[in-house]
C-alpha positions in Angstrom: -174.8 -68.7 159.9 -175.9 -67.3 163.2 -177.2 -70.1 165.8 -179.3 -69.3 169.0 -177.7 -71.9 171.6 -180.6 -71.2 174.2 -182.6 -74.2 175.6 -183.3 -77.7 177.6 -182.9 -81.3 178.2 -183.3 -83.6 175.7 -186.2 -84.8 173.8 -186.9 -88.2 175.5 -186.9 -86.5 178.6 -188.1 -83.1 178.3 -189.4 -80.4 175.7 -185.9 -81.1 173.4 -185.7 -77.8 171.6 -185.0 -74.6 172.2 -186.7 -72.1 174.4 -189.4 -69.0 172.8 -187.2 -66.4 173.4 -184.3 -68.3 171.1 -186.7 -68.4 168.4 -188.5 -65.2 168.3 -185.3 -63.9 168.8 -184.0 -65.2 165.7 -187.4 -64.7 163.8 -186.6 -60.6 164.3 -183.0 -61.2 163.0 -183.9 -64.0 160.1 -186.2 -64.6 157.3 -186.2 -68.0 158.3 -185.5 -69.5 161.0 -184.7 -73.4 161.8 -185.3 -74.9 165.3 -183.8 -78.2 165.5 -186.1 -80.8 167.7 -184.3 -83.5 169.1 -184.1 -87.4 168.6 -187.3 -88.7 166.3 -190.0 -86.6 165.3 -192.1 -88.8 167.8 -190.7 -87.2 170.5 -189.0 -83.6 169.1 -191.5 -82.3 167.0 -194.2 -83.6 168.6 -192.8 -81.4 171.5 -192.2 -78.8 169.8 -195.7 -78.9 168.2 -198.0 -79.5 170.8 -195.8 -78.0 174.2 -193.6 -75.0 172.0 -196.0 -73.6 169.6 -199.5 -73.9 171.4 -198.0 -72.6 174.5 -196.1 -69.5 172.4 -198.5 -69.1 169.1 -195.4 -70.0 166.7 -196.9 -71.5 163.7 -193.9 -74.1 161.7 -194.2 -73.2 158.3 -192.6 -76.8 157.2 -190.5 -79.5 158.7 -187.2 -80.9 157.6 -187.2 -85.1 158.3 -184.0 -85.9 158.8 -182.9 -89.8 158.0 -179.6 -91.1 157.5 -179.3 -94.7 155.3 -177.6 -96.1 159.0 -180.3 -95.2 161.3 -182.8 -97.3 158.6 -180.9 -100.1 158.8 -180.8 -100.2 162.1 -184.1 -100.0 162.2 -184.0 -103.4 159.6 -182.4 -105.1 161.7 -178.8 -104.6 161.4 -176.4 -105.0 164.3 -174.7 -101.7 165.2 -171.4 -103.0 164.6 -172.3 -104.0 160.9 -174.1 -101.1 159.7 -170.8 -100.1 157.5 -171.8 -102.2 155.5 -174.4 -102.5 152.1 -177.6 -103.9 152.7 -180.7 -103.2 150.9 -182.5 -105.8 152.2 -182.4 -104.0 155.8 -182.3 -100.5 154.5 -185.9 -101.5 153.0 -187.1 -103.0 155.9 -186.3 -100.4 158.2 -187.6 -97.6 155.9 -191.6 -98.5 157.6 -189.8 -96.1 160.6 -189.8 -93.2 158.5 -192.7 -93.8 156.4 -194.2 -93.6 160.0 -192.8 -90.3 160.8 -193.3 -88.6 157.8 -197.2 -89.8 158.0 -197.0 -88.1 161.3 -196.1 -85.0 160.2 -198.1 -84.8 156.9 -201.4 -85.9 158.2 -201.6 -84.9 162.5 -200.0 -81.8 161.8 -200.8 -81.0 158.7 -197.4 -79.3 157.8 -195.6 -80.1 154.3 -192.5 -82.1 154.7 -188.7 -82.6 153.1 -186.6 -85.5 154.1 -183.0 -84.7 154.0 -181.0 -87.9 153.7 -177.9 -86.5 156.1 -174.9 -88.6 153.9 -172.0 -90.7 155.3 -169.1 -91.5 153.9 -170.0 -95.6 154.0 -173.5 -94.7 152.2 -173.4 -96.6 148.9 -175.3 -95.4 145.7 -177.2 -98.1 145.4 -179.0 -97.3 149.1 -179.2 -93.7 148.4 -181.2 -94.5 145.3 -183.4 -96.8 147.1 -184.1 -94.8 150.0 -184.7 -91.5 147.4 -187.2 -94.3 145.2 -189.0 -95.1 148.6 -189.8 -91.4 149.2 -191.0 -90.6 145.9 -193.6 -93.5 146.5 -194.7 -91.8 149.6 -194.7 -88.5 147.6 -191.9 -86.7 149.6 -189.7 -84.8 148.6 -186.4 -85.9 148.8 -182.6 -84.1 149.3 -179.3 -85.5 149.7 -177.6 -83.3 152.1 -173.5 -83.2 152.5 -173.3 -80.7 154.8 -170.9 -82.9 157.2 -168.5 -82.3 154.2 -169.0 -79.6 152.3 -170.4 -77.2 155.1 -173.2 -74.7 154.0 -172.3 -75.5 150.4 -173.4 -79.4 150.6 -177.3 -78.3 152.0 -177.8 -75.6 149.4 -180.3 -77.6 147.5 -182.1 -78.7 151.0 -182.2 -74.9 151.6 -183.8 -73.6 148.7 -186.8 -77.0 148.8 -186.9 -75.8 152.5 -187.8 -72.1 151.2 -190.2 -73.5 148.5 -192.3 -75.5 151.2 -192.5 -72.4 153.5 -194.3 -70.3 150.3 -196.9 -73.7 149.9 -200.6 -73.2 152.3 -200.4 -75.9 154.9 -203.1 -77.2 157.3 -201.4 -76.3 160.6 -202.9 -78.7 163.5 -202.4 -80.0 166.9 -202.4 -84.0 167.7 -204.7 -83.2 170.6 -207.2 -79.8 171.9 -206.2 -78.2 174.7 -209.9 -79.1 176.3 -208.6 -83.0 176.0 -208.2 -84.2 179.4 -204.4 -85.3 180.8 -205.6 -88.9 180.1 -207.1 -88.4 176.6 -203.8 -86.1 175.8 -201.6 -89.2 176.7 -204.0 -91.2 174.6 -204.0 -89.6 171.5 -200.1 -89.0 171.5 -200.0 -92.7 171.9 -202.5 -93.5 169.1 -201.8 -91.3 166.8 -197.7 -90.5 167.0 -196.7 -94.1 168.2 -199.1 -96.5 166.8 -200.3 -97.9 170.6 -203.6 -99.3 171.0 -204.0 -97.8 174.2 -202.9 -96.6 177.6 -201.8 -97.7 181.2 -200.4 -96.5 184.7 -199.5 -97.7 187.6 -202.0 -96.9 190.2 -200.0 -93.9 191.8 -199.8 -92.5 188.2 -203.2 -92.3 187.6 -203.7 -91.1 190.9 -201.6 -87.8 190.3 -203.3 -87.6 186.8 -206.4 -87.8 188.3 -205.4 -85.3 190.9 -203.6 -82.7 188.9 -206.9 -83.2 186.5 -209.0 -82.2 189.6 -206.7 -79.4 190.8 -207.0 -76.9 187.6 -203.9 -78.5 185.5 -206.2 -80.4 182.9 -205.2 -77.5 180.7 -201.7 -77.9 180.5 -199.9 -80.0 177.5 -198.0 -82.9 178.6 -194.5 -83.9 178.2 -194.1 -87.8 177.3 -191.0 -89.3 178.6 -189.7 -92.1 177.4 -186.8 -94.2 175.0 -185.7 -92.4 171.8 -185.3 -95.8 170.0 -188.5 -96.8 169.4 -192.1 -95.7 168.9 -193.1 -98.1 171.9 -191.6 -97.9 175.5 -189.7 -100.9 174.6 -186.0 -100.0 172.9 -185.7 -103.2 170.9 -188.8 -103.1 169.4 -188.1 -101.3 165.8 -189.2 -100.2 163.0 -193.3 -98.5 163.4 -194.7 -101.4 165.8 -197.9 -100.9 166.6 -200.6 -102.8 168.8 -198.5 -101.8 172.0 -199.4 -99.9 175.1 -197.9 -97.0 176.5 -197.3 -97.4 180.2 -196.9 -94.5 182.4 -195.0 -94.9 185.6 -195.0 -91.3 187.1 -196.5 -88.2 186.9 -194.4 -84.8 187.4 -195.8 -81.0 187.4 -193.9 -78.7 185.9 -195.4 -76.0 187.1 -193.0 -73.0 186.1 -192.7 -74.2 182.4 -196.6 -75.5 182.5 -196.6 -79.4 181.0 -197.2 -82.3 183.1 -194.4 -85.0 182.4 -195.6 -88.6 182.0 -192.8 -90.8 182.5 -193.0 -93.9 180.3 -191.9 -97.2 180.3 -187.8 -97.8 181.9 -186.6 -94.0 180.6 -184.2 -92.3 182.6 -184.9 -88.9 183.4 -181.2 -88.0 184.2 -179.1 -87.4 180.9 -176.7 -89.8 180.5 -172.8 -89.0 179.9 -170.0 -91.1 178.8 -167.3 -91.9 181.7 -164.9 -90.7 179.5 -165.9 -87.1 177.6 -165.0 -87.2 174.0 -162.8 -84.1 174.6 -159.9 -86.8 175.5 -159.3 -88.2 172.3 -159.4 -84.5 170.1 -156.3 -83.1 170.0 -154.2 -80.8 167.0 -151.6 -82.8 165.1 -148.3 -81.1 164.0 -150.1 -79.6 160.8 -152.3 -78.1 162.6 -155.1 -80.4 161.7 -158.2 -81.1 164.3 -158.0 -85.1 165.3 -160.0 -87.4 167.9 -163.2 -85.8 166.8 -164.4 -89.2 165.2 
């Protein structure tokens, strides 16, 4: 299948998709076209939504959740280092973190939605049938996708559930109006898409919000910064807490691209790398076979 590798930084730090000219690229080459928005859909499709499409007219047609069985049970509770293993207790506990996102999707944008349960070896039938019960009680639609071993062949059904969303009327919508002021844009994100209470800023913050506001930027969408492992600003606190505050720490103008980044909470804004790239440890054994890749 043909990809368009054309784009930006990540998600918790910038716009975390690709760029317009990628996807209406592809739209001219493709009946359907799939732009993959980085990290949770707190911070990717929300980007993608209210920075992408507003700012080029793109419309999503539907969204695929993505959700693996590991990631939940992180999110119950599980220590990284034991998430190998069974455990329903944890895999139903963490599930509130995509009940959140797909409530997210459904009802601020409007847009149907399929969760694709992206399979690993370790996954266990008994948590795949769990996690597929838990999305029929939210009324999603549910596909276990294989892809990592089968290739195109193991996402066949995804694709064709995919296609039958796209055909269904949706109610297309943006989390916030472009007439919102910087301040109420970083508010509503915060209520609505993370389950804050509210807002904050260090007094330099505000005063660049205030500024920019004042200067003819009040337009522009903003660009939320902040940790990819958690709805709050706080990467230990799981699952869909809510009651927090969003805390914004610095203000940046992207002028060229036209969003105003809010930085949030401890986030770095310089992608981190391993001090050792992966590329070390892949090598080809004496059959010819690809190793090192995990």
């Amino acid at each position: 299948n043909l990809a368009f590798i054309h784009g930006g930084p990540f998600a918790n730090i910038a716009h975390g998709c690709n760029s317009v000219i990628a996807t209406a690229t592809a739209s001219k080459l493709a009946d359907y076209v799939v732009t993959e928005a980085g990290f949770g859909a707190d911070l990717g499709a929300e980007k993608f939504i209210d920075i992408k499409c507003r700012k080029s007219g793109l419309q999503p047609s539907a969204v695929v959740l993505v959700a693996t069985v590991r990631a939940l049970k992180y999110h119950g509770g599980v220590a990284v280092k034991e998430l190998g293993a069974e455990n329903l207790p944890a895999l139903e506990k963490g599930m509130v973190n995509l009940q959140k996102h797909l409530h997210n999707i459904r009802t601020h944008y409007g847009l149907p939605c399929v969760v694709a349960i992206n399979h690993r070896t370790e996954d266990t039938a008994a948590e795949i049938a769990m996690l597929e019960k838990a999305c029929a009680e939210y009324g999603a639609k549910v596909v276990v996708a294989k892809h990592w071993a089968h290739g195109g062949a193991g996402a066949v059904d995804l694709a064709h559930v995919v296609v039958d969303l796209c055909e269904q009327a949706n109610q297309f919508q943006y989390v916030y109006d472009e007439k919102d002021s910087l301040w109420d844009k970083a508010k509503t994100i915060a209520q609505k898409i993370y389950g804050a209470q509210g807002i904050s800023a260090d007094a330099k913050a505000k005063t660049m919000i205030d500024k920019l506001q004042e200067q003819g930027y009040g337009h522009y969408p903003i660009c939320i910064a902040k940790t990819q492992y958690s709805f709050s600003t706080d990467a230990k606190a799981l699952g869909a807490p809510t009651g927090h505050t969003l805390h914004i720490r610095e203000v940046r103008l992207a002028a060229g691209a036209e969003f105003v980044v809010m930085v949030c909470g401890d986030v770095m804004t310089m992608p981190g790398l391993p001090k050792v790239p992966s590329a070390h440890a892949i090598d080809i054994d004496d059959a010819g076979n690809i190793v090192g890749l995990f």
